[in-house]
C-alpha positions, 0 to 999 in steps of 0.5 A: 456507507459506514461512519468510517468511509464518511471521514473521507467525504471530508476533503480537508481531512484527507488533505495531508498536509493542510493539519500538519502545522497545528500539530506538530508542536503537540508531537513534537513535544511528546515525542522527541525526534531524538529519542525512541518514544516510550511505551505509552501512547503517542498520539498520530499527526492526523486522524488515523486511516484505514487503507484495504491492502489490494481491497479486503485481501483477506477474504476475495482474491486480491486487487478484484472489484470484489475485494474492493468492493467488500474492503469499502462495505468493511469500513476502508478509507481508501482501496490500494490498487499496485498498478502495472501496464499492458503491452498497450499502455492500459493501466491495470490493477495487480501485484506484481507484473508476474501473473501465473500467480494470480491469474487463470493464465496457464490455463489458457493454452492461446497463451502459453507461448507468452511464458518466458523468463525476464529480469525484474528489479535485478532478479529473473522471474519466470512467468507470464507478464502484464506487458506480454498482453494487450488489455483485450488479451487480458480482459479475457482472463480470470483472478485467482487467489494468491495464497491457496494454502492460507486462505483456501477459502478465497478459491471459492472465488477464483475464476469469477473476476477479471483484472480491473483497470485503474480507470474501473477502481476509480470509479468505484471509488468515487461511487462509493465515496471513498479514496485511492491509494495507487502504487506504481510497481517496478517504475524503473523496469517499466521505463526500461520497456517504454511504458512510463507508469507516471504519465498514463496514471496521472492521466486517469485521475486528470480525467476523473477531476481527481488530480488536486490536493484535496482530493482523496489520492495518496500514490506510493512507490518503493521506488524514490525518483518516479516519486520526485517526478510525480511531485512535479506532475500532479498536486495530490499527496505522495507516499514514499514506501520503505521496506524492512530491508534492501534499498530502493531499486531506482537508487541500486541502478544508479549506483547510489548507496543509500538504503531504505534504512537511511531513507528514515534517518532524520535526514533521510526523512528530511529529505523524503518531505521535500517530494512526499507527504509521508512515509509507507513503512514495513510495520518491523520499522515501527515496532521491532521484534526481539525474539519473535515479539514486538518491543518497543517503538522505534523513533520513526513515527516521531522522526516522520512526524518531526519532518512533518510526514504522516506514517502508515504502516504495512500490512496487519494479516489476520493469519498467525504467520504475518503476526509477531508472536505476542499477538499470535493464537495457537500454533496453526499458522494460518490460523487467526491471531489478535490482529486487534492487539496489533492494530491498537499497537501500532495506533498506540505507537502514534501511526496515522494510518494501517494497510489491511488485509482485513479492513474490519477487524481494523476498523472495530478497532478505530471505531471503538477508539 
């Protein structure tokens, strides 16, 4: 275990909200809520977190027991499982509920009739989908890396490891002495199926006594209403994702205007807090670009932080690509860029915690801090 994964043995340090009133006054007064803060430093609500985006991505096809597994030696706080369900209402550990693009599964010619087209969140997505497969049927295929092109490395990989459920992350958590960090995919399309992604998590983490407010599980969504029934249903803490655009899917089929951009209003962040322990933002919400690069903060880690919320933020990549270009190297995009740089920045701009595909360049970064 490295002195980083030590931290989150503390349970009252992963306990959000319990530090939140004994330094807040010290936010408030270096960062009004009113104003952009300045370029300096600004200091995070909590110790700052590291959170291996679908383990350590970066290197092992993603949400594998091998990218996690290398995400905890690498210095992680917490492992993100996204989760989505099987036809049999197994929770399993994927991107998205589409697997073409991360799984053997158009090789597998038993299951070619499965390939159809579905609405997924107002969009048709042609593939294969978790919910079209039993847990045994899925047990039987093997991950693949995402991004071939970009990171061919991780194809030396592929076809070793077969799709974790959110039961077998869990225990490897726990094992390893380490948290969770679970996201609920498409929430409103699963409840649409009759297979409600709420209760079977909450189920899980009941099950492994991991279900207090203490104990190192942070669940997220992009959606809001699944999040505010969450809230009702288990004590520990809550994150509400916000994405660089668009609006949250839950709101858009009830008609409800609101926009991710409102959701990090003063108000909107008000809001948020009445359901939620802090806010899992695009990293372009925090320091916005002009030009390709990044300028100076926005007022949303001071906002959250005035509403009591922690910010995260997603996802530091090392390939140039995901980069703003003042933290770029060369011109190869799927080179390496100063994914370093970038991660002081954004501490620097007073995050309280960064998702990374790469969990130890982060992690010499917060360790040298």
């Amino acid at each position: 275990m490295t002195s980083r994964t030590s931290f989150v043995a503390s349970s009252a340090t992963l306990a959000l909200t319990t530090v939140l009133a004994t330094v807040l006054t010290t936010v408030l007064t270096t960062a009004p809520a009113s104003a952009a803060p300045a370029a300096d430093t600004v200091p995070s609500l909590v110790e700052p977190v590291l959170i291996g985006h679908r383990g350590a991505s970066g290197y092992r096809p993603e949400h594998t027991l091998a990218a996690y597994e290398l995400a905890i030696e690498q210095g992680a706080d917490y492992i993100e499982p996204d989760l989505v369900s099987t036809r049999d209402g197994v929770l399993v550990a994927r991107h998205e509920n589409e697997i073409g693009g991360t799984t053997d599964v158009a090789e597998h010619p038993e299951f070619a009739d499965r390939r159809t087209t579905r609405t997924i969140d107002g969009r048709s997505v042609t593939g294969w989908f978790t919910e079209d497969f039993t847990y045994r049927e899925l047990r039987t295929l093997r991950a693949n890396e995402r991004l071939p092109l970009v990171r061919p490395d991780n194809t030396a990989y592929d076809g070793q490891e077969r799709i974790p459920t959110l039961d077998e992350v869990i225990k490897l958590a726990r094992r390893e002495g380490v948290g969770i960090y679970p996201e609920t995919k498409h929430p409103t399309y699963f409840d649409s199926i009759g297979l409600s992604l709420e209760e079977p998590l909450v189920a899980a983490l009941e099950k492994r006594h991991w279900d207090d407010a203490d104990d190192p599980v942070i669940i997220q969504s992009f959606e809001t209403a699944n999040l505010r029934d969450l809230d009702t249903m288990v004590d520990v803490p809550l994150a509400q994702l916000v994405d660089a655009s668009g609006a949250p899917y839950d709101l858009v089929a009830a008609g409800d205007p609101r926009t991710y951009t409102d959701l990090l209003t003063p108000a909107g962040l008000a809001a948020i807090a009445s359901y939620a322990d802090g806010v899992g933002v695009n990293k372009d919400r925090v320091l916005p670009r002009t030009g390709g690069a990044t300028t100076v903060p926005s007022a949303v880690v001071p906002d959250a932080h005035a509403a009591g919320l922690v910010v995260h933020v997603w996802t530091l990549r090392r390939e140039n690509q995901f980069m703003a270009t003042n933290f770029r190297i060369g011109t190869d995009p799927n080179a390496p860029g100063d994914l370093a740089a970038e991660a002081r920045a954004f501490l620097d701009a007073g995050v309280d915690g960064i998702f990374s595909d790469n969990p130890d360049l982060v992690a010499g970064v917060l360790d040298a801090r």
